[in-house]
C-alpha positions, 0 to 999 in steps of 0.5 A: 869307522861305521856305528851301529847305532841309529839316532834318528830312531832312538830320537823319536822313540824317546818323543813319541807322544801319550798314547790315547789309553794313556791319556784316558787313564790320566784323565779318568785319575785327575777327575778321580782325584777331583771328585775326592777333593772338591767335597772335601774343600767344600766341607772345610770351607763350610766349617770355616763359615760356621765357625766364623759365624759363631765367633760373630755372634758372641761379639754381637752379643757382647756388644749388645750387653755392654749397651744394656749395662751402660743404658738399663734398656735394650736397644728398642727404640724408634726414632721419636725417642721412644723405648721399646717399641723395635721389635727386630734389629739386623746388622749390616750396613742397610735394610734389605729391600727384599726378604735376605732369608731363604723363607718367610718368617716373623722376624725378617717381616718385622725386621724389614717394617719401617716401624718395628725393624730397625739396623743395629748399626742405629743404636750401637755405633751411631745413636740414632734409632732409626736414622732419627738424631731426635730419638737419641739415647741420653749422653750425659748422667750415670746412665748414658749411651757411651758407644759405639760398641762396634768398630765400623758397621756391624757383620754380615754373616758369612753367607751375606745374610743379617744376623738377627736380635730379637728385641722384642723378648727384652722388653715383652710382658707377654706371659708365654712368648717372646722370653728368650732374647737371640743374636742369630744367624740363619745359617747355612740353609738361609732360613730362620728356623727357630721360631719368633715366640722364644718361649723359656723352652725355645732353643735354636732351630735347624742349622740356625747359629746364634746366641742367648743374650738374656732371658725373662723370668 
């Protein structure tokens, strides 16, 4: 019995492979479909790290008022034991050797002075203001350091940068300047736009992402 049917032909019908303009089409879809996606993601992931650094900086800033209530002074002092002398505290685990910030500014050069910077991580978790064990706030009596205040070694921010305290507006007596006290990231752009003299008017700059701890009179 003869059949009509050819399998061979109908095999390599069913097989046969994407013609070029298929190909293309496909393609110029997925790079359609990519160029949509890719800013989208971006976008959200950006959201993410703005988000995460504000959440951040209010926990900074707790910390650093829980400090004050139990001590009665800004963590500001250097490693001879003396008050008010730091100007700038960054977090992290060590000061940066160079400039972290996208542009020069006040507070990353005090920040980075070996006289006026000191890391958070000194006065909150382990008592000795810069690195000094002879400078330590009092343990013992009504007013008392009674840290740490952070669990394990302050954040950095999102985008790998210090988070910011200027210190210096808690102990000024300038009449002007330096009245408004910050925890503070540089945000996306990695600059620090707000600038160091925090009058009472100052409120954060650019895309600066922070927190007012206290004010001056």
């Amino acid at each position: 019995m003869c059949s009509n049917a050819r399998p061979d032909r109908n095999l390599a019908s069913t097989q046969r492979g994407f013609t070029l303009v298929e190909v293309i089409v496909v393609l110029s879809v997925i790079l359609l479909l990519t160029g949509i996606a890719v800013p989208m993601l971006s976008g959200y992931m950006e959201d993410g790290r703005r988000a995460r650094a504000e959440a951040e900086v209010k926990v900074v800033a707790a910390s650093v008022a829980s400090f004050y209530k139990d001590v009665g002074t800004y963590p500001a002092r250097n490693g001879t034991g003396v008050n008010n002398q730091v100007y700038v505290l960054f977090t992290g685990p060590s000061i940066p050797t160079t400039n972290p910030f996208a542009a020069n500014h006040q507070w990353a050069t005090w920040g980075m002075n070996a006289t006026r910077g000191d890391l958070l991580d000194n006065h909150l978790t382990k008592n000795t203001p810069q690195g000094q064990a002879g400078g330590a706030y009092a343990t013992t009596g009504s007013v008392r350091w009674r840290g740490p205040y952070f669990a394990g070694t302050s954040p950095l921010d999102p985008w790998g940068r210090p988070y910011v305290v200027n210190v210096i507006s808690g102990h000024s007596t300038n009449a002007t300047n330096y009245k408004r006290l910050w925890v503070m990231s540089a945000g996306p752009n990695g600059r620090i736009d707000t600038p160091q003299t925090s009058t009472a008017t100052t409120d954060l700059t650019g895309d600066d992402i922070g927190v007012l701890i206290g004010q001056r009179p």
